[in-house]
Residue frames as qw, qx, qy, qz and C-alpha x, y, z in Angstrom:
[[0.000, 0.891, 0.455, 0.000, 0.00, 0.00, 0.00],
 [0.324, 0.617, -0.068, 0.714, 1.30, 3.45, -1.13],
 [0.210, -0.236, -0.452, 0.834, 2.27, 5.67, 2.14],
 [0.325, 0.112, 0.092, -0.935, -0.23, 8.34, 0.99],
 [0.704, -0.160, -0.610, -0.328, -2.89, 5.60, 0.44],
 [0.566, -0.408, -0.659, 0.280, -2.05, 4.59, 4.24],
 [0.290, -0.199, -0.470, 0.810, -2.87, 7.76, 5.31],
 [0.489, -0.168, -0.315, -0.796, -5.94, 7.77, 3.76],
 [0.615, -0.016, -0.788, 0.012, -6.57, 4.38, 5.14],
 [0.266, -0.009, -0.627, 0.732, -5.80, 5.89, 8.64],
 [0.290, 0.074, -0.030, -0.954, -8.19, 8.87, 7.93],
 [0.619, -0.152, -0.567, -0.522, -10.97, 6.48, 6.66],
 [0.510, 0.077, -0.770, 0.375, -10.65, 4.64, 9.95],
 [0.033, -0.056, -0.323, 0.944, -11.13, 7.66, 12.25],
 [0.450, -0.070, -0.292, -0.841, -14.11, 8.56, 10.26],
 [0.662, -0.146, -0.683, -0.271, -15.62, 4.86, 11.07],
 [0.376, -0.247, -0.684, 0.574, -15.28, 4.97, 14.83],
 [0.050, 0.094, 0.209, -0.972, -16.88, 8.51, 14.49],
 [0.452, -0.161, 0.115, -0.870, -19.75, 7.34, 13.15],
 [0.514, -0.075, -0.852, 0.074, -20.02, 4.09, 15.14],
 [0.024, -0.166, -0.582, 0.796, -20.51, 6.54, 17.91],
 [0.249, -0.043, -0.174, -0.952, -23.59, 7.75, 16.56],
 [0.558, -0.190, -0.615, -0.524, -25.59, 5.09, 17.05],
 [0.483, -0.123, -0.705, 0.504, -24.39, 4.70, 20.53],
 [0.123, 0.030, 0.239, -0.963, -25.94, 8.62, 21.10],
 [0.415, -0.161, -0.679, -0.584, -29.09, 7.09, 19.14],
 [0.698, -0.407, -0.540, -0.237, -29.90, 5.14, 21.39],
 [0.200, -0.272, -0.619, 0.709, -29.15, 7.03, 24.63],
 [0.138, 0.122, 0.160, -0.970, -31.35, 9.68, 23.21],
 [0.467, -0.228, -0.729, -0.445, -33.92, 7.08, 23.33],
 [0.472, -0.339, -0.761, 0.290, -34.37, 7.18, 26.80],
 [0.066, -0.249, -0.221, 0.941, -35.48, 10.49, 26.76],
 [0.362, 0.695, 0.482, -0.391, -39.49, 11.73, 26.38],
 [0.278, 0.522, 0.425, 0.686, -39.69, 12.52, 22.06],
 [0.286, 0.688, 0.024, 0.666, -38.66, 16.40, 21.49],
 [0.387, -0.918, -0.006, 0.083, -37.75, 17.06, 25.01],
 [0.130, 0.937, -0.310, -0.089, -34.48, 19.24, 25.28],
 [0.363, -0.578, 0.697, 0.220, -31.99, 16.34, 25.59],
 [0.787, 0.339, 0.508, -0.087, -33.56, 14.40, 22.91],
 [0.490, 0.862, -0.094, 0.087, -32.97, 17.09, 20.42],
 [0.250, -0.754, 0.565, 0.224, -29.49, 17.49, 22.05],
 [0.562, -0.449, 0.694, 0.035, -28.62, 14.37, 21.03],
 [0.648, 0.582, 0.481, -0.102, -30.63, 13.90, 18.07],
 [0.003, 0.976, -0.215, -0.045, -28.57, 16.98, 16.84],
 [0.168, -0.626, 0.703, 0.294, -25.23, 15.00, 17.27],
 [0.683, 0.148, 0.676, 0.235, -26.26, 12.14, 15.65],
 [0.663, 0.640, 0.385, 0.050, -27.43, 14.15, 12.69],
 [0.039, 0.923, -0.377, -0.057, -23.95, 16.56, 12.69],
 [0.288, -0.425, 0.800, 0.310, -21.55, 13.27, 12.54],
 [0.733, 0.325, 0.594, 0.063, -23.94, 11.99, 9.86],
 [0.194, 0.950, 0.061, -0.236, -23.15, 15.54, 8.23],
 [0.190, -0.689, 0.690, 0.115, -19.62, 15.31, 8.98],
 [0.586, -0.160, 0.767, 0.207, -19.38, 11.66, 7.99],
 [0.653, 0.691, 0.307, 0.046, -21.39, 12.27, 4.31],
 [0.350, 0.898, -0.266, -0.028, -18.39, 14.97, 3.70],
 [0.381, -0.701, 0.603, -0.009, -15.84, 12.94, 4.59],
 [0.763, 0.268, 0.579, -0.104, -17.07, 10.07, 3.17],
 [0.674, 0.722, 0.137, 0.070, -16.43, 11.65, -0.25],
 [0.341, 0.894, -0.289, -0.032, -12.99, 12.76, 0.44],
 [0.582, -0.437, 0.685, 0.012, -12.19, 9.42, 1.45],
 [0.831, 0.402, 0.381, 0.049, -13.29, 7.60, -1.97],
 [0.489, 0.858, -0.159, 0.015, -11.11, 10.41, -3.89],
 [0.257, 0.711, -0.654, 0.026, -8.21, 8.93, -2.70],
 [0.293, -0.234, 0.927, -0.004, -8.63, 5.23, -1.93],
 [0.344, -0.135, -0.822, -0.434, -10.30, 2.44, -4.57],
 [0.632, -0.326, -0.110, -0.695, -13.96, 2.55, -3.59],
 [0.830, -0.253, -0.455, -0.199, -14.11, -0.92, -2.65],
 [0.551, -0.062, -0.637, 0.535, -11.29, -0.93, 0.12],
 [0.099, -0.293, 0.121, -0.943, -13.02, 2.14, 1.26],
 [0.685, -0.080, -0.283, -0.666, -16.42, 0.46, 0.81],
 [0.692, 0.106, -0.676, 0.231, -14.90, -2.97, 2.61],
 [0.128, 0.298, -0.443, 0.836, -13.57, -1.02, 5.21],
 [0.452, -0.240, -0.041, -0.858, -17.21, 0.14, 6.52],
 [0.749, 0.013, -0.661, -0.044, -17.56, -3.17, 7.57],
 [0.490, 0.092, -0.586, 0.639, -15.41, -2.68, 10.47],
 [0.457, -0.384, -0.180, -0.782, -18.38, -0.73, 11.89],
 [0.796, -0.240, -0.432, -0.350, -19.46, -3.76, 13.34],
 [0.569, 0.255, -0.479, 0.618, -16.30, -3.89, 15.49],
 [0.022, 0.199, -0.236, 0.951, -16.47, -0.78, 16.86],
 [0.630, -0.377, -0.257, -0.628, -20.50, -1.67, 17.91],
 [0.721, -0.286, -0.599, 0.198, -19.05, -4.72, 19.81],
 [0.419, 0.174, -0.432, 0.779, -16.43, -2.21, 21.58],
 [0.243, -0.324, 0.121, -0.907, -18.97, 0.58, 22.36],
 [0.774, -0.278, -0.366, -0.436, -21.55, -1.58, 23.57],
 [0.782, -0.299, -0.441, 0.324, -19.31, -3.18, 25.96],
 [0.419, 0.235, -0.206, 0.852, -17.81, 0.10, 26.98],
 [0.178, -0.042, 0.207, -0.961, -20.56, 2.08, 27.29],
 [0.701, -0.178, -0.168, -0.670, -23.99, 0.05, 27.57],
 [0.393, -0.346, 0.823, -0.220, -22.20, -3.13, 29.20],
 [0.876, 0.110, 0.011, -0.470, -23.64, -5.37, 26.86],
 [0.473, -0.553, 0.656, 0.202, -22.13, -8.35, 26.65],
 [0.123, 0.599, -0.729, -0.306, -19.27, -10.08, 24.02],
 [0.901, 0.136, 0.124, -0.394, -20.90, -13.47, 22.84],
 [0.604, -0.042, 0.674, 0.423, -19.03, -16.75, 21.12],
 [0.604, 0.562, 0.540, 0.165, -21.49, -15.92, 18.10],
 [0.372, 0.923, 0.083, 0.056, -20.36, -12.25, 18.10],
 [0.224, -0.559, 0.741, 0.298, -16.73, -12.45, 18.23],
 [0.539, 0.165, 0.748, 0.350, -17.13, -15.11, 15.22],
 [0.303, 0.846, 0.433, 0.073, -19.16, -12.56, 13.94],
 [0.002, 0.959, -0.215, -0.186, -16.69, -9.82, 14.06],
 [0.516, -0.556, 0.588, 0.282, -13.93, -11.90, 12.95],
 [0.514, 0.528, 0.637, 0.225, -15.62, -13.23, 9.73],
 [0.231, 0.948, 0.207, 0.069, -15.72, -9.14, 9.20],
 [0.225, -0.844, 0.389, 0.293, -12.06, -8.76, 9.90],
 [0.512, -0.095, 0.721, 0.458, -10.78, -11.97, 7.86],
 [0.560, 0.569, 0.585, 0.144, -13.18, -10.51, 4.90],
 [0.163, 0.956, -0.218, -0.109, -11.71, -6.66, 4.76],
 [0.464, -0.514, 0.615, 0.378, -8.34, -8.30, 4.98],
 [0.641, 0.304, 0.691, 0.137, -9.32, -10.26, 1.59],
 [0.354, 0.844, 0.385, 0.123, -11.13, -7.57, 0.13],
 [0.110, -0.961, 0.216, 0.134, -7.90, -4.84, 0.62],
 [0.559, -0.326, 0.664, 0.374, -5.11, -7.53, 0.01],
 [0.512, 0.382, 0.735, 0.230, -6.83, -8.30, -3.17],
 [0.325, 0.889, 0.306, 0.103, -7.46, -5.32, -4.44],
 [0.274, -0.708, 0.511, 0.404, -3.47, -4.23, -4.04],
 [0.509, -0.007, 0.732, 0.454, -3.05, -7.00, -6.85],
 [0.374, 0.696, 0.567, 0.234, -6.05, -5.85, -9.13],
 [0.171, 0.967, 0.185, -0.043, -4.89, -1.87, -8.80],
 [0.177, -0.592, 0.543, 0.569, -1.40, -2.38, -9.67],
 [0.440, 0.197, 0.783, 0.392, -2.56, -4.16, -12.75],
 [0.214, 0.789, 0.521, -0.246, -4.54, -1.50, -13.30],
 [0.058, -0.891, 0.175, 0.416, -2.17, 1.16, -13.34],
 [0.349, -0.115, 0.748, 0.554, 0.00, -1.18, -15.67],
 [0.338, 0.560, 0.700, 0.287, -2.72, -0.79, -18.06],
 [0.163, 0.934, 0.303, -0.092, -3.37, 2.45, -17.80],
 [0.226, -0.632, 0.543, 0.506, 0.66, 3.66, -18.17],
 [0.581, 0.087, 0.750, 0.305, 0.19, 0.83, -21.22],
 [0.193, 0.774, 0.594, 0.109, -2.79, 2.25, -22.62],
 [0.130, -0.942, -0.171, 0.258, -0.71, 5.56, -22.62],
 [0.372, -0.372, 0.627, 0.575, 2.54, 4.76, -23.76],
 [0.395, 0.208, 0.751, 0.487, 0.64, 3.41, -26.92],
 [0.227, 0.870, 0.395, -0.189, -1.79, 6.63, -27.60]]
């Protein structure tokens, strides 16, 4: 992986923990009476890191291949186990830890694999240039 490709990678990362959190505010600001003041409060952040995550979101694709981006997002599911045990105490199953591991061996696939298919790429496109 190019260095500036892992520091998109890094950046795309960040972005995915930020809005893992959102659903975590979601549902505290369920336990509050619909449209009283902490509802909205909270309603409010969820819908400002969806804000923040839609713009980000696009200036992560301009500089990594959609699908490792798109792979990535996956890892979501992680970051539900983490928050959930952090902050709602739910608890870590057999089924989900198989379940979150199936989603870590499948980005690994889907990013390894697509290092092979986007240097062929670029060989084609430098090809497909040399010969214009």
């Amino acid at each position: 992986m190019k260095k500036e490709n892992i520091k998109w990678f890094i950046i795309l990362h960040i972005i995915i923990v930020i809005i893992s959190a959102s659903s975590i505010i979601a549902k505290a600001a369920g336990k509050y009476p619909f449209l009283s003041f902490k509802w909205i409060l909270l309603y409010g952040c969820v819908v400002a890191i969806l804000g923040f995550y839609a713009i980000a979101w696009q200036q992560v694709i301009k500089h990594l291949p959609l699908i490792v981006a798109y792979a990535n997002k996956a890892v979501t599911t992680i970051w539900g186990l983490v928050w959930g045990l952090m902050i709602t105490h739910e608890q870590i199953t057999l089924q989900k830890v198989i379940g979150a591991a199936i989603v870590i061996v499948g980005v690994y696939f889907v990013v390894s694999g697509d290092e092979d298919v986007s240097g062929k790429s670029e060989e084609k496109i430098e090809e497909v240039k040399n010969n214009a």
